[in-house]
C-alpha positions as CSV (number, residue, x, y, z in Angstrom):
1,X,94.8,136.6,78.1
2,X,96.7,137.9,75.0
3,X,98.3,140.7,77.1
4,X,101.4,137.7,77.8
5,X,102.0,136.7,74.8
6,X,102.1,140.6,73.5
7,X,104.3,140.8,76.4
8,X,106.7,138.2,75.3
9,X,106.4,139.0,71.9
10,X,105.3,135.6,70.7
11,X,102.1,138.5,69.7
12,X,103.1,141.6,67.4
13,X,101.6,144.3,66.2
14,X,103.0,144.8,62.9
15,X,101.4,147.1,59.5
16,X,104.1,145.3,57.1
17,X,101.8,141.4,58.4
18,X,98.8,142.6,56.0
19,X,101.1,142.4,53.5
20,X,101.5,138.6,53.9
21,X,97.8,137.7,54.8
22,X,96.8,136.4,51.4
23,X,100.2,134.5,51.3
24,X,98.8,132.6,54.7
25,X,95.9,131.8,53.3
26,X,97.3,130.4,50.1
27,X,99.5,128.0,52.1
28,X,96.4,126.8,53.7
29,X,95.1,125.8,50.9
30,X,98.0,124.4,49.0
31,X,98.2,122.3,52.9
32,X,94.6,120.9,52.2
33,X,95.9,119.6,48.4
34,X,99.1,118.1,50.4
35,X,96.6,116.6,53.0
36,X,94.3,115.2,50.4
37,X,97.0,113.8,48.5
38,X,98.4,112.2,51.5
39,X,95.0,110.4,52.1
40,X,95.0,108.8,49.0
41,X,98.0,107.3,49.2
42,X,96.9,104.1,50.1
43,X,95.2,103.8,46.8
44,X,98.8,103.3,45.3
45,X,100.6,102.1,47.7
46,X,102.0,99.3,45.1
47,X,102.7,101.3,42.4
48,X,104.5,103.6,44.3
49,X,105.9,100.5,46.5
50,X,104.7,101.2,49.5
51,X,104.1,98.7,51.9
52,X,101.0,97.5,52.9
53,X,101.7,98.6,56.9
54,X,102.2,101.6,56.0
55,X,100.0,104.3,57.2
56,X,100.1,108.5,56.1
57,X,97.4,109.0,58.4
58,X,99.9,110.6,61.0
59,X,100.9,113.5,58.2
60,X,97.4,113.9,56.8
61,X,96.7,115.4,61.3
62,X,99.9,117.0,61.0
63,X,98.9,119.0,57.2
64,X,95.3,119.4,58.2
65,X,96.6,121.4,61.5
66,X,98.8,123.2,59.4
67,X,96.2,124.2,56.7
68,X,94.1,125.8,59.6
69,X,97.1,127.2,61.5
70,X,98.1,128.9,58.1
71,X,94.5,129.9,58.1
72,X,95.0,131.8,61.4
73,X,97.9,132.9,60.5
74,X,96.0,135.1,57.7
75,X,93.0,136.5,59.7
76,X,95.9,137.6,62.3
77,X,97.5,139.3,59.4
78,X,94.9,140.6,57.8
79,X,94.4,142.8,61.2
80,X,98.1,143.5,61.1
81,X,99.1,140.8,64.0
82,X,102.3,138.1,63.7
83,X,102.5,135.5,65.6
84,X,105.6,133.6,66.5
85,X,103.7,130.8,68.9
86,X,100.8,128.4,67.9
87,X,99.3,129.1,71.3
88,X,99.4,132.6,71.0
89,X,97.8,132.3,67.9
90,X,94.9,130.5,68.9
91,X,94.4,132.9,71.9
92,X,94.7,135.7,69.6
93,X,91.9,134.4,67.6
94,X,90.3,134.0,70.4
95,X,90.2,137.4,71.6
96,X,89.7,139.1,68.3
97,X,87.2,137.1,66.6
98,X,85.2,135.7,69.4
99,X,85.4,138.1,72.2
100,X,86.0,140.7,70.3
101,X,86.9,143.0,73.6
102,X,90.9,144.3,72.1
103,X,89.7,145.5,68.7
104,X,89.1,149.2,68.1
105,X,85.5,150.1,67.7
106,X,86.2,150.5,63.9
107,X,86.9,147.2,63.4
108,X,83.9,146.0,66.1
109,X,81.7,147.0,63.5
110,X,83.8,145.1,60.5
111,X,83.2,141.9,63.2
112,X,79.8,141.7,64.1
113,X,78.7,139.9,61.7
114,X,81.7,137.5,61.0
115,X,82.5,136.3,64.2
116,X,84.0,132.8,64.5
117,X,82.5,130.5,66.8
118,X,84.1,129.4,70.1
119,X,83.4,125.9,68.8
120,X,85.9,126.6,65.4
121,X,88.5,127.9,68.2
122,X,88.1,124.7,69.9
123,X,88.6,123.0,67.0
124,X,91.6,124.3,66.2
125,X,93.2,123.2,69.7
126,X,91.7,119.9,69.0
127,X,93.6,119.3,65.9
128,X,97.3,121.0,67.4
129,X,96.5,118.1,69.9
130,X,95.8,115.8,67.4
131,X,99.2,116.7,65.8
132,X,101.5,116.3,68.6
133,X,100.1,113.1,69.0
134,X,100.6,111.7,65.6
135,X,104.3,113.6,65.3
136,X,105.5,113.1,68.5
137,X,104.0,109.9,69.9
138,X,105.5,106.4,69.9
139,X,102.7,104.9,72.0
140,X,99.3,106.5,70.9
141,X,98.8,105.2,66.8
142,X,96.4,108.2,64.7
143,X,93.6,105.9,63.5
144,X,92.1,106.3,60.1
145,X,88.8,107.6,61.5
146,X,91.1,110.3,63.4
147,X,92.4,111.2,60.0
148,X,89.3,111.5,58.4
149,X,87.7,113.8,60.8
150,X,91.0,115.8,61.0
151,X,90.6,116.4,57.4
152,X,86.8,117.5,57.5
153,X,87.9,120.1,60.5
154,X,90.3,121.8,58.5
155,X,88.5,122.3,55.3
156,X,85.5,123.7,56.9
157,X,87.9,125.7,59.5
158,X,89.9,127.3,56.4
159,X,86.3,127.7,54.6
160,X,84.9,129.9,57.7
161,X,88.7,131.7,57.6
162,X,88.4,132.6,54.0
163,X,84.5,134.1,54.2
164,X,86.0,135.8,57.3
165,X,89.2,137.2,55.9
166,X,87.1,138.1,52.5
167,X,85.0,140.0,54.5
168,X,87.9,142.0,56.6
């Protein structure tokens, strides 16, 4: 499956990407602190003058995807991947942490143990969804309950990332 997007180059092998791995995964955490401060803004809505209406539950989906995409973004680099397309990316993941069938045998054995669940992939696609909806659409309205689970599938997605990518 990856094989297209190597192809098009949206998927690169590149050495100088471990270098930046660490980086990735620091954005995704300084994308759950945005995220969590973007929940909370309804506590202050008057004294920042706000009003009432208003809703950040759109940008907390659109944050939360972007703390796990950042996420992603490490374990790919960590292995010495870019990626230049969020689908790619999730079909990289795919491949290399659950079906482990591109990786060389030396790093097989680094994955046996630290495998991410089809289910976290999933999730992943879930939440991109999620955040076309709440940037993009007009017509569907990102509930607060949306929000909230949003939030709760990125931190533990970026938790599994980061006992993944400490174990690489």
């Amino acid at each position: 499956m990856i094989e297209r997007f190597i192809r098009s180059k949206q998927l690169m092998q590149d050495s100088t990407a471990k270098n930046l791995a660490a980086s990735y995964l620091e954005k995704a955490h300084a994308n759950l602190i945005t995220m969590e401060i973007l929940s909370k803004v309804d506590k202050y809505k008057s004294m920042l003058a706000i009003p009432k209406e208003h809703t950040t539950d759109e940008w907390v989906v659109s944050v939360a995807y972007y703390a796990m995409y950042m996420a992603a973004l490490s374990l790919l680099a960590k292995l010495g991947y870019r990626s230049k397309s969020h689908t790619a990316t999730s079909a990289a993941l795919e491949e290399f942490f659950v079906k482990n069938k591109i990786l060389e045998n030396k790093h097989l054995a680094n994955f046996e143990s630290i495998r991410m669940r089809q289910g976290e992939i999933e999730t992943l696609r879930d939440i991109r969804d999620r955040r076309e909806i709440a940037q993009y659409s007009v017509t569907k309205r990102t509930t607060k309950e949306i929000a909230e689970q949003t939030k709760s599938d990125a931190r533990s997605f970026v938790d599994r990332a980061e006992e993944i990518f400490d174990n690489l």
